[in-house]
C-alpha positions in Angstrom: 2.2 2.2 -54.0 5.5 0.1 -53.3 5.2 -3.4 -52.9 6.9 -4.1 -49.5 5.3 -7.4 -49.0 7.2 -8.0 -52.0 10.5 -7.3 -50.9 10.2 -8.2 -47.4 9.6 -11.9 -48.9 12.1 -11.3 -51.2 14.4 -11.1 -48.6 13.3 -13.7 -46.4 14.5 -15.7 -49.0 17.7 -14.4 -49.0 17.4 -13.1 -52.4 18.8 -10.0 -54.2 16.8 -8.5 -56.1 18.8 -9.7 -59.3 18.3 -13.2 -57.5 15.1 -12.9 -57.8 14.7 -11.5 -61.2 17.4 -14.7 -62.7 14.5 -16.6 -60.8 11.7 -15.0 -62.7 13.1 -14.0 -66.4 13.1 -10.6 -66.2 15.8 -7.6 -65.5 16.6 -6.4 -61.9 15.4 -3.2 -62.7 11.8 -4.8 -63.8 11.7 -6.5 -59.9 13.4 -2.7 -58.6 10.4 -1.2 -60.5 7.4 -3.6 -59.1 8.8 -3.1 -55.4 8.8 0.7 -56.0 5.3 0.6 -57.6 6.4 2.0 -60.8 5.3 -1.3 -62.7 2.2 -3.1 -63.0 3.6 -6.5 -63.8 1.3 -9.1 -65.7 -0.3 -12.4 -64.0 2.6 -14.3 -65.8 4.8 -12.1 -63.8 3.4 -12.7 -60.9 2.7 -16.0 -61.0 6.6 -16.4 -61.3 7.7 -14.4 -58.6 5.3 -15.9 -56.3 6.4 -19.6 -57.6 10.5 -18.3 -56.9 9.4 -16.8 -53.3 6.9 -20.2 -52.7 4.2 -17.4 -52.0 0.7 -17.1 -53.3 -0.7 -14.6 -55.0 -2.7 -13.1 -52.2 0.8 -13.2 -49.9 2.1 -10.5 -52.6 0.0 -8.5 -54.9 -3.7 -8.9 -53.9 -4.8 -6.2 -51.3 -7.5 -7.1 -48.9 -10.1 -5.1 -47.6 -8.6 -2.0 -46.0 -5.8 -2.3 -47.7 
């Protein structure tokens, strides 16, 4: 499932998606693959993206119910 809460926050920021992955330490492609759904990045992962985009973890990877 793509991750458009991903890059809608992304670019809220104003952020490329290399941007963001020079903010997290990882390739562009890695941030191309999590917002296509292709990758199932790791807590440390996330925990950096959501620290570069000043979201939580619920804001971006955590579903809620009906989700």
């Amino acid at each position: 499932m793509k991750n458009l809460r991903l890059r809608a926050a992304r670019a809220a920021k104003g952020l490329s998606q290399q941007g963001l992955a020079d903010l997290a330490g990882v390739s562009r492609q890695t941030i191309n693959a999590i917002e296509q759904g292709d990758y199932n990045p790791t807590i440390r992962l996330c925990i950096a993206i959501c620290r570069a985009l000043d979201r939580t973890l619920d804001d971006l990877f955590w579903d809620g119910p009906g989700e």
